[in-house]
C-alpha positions in Angstrom: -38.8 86.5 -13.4 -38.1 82.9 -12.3 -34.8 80.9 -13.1 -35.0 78.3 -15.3 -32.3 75.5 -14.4 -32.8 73.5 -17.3 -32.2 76.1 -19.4 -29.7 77.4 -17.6 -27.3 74.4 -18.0 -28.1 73.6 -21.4 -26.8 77.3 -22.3 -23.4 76.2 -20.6 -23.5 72.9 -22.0 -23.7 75.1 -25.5 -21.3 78.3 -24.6 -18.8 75.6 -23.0 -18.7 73.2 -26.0 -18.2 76.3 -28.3 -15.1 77.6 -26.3 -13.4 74.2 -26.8 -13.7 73.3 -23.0 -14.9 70.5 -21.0 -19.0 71.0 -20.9 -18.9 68.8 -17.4 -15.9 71.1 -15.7 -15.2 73.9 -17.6 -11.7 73.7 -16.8 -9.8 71.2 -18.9 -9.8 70.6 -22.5 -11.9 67.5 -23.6 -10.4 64.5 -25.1 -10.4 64.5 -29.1 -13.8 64.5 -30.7 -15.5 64.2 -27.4 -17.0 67.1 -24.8 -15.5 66.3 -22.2 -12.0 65.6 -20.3 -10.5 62.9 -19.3 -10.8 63.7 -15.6 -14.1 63.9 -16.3 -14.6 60.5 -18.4 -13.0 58.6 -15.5 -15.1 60.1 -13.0 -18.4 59.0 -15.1 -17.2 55.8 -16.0 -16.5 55.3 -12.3 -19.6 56.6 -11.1 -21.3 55.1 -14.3 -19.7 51.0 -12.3 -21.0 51.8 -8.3 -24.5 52.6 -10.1 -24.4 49.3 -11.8 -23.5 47.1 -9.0 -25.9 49.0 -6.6 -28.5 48.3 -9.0 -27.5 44.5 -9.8 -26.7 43.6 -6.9 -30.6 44.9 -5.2 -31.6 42.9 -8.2 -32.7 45.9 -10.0 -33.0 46.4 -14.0 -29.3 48.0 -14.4 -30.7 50.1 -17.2 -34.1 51.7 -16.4 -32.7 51.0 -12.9 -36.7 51.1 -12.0 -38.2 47.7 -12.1 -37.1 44.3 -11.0 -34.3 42.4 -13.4 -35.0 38.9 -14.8 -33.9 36.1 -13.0 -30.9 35.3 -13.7 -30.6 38.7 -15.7 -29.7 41.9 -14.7 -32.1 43.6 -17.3 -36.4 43.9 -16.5 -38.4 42.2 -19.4 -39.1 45.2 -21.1 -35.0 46.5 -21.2 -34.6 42.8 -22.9 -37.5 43.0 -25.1 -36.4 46.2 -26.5 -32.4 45.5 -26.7 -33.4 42.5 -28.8 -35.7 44.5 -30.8 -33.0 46.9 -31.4 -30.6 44.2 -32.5 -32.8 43.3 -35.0 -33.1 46.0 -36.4 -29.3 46.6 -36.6 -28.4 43.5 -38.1 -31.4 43.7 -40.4 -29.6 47.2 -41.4 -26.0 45.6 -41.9 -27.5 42.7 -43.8 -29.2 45.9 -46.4 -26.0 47.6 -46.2 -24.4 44.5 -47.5 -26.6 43.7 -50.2 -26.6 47.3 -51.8 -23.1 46.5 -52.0 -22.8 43.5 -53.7 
């Protein structure tokens, strides 16, 4: 029988979220209509900053984090290609939204 990590955590990530506690911890509560804790958010969102600055400042796509950025840019061409793409799309949504509206 071999242990499966992967499923491992995504069975705490489920029994955790069901008891009401922090799925990162398992020891606080997590902040409303989120999974996780505060503690927890801050340490993310702090770990979340060193990663980007590591990344821009080797000149290093910040969000594949695999190829080089852009000059000038802190995304590779294909990050910018598809954030553009996706911003398209999401003000092509709002502008149906607003029309089935009128």
């Amino acid at each position: 029988m071999s242990f499966d990590k992967n499923k491992w955590q995504r069975e705490q990530y489920v029994r955790r979220k069901s008891e009401g506690i922090c799925v990162c911890c398992g020891k606080r509560t997590p902040v409303s209509g989120k999974t996780v804790c505060e503690v927890c958010r801050q340490k993310a969102r702090e770990r979340w900053r060193e990663d980007y600055q590591f990344y821009k400042n080797k000149g290093i796509c910040v969000r594949c984090c695999k190829k080089k950025a852009e000059p000038e840019r802190v995304l590779c061409r294909e990050c910018l290609e598809d954030m553009k793409y996706r911003q398209r799309r999401r003000v092509a949504r709002k502008a149906e939204l607003l029309n089935l509206n009128l």
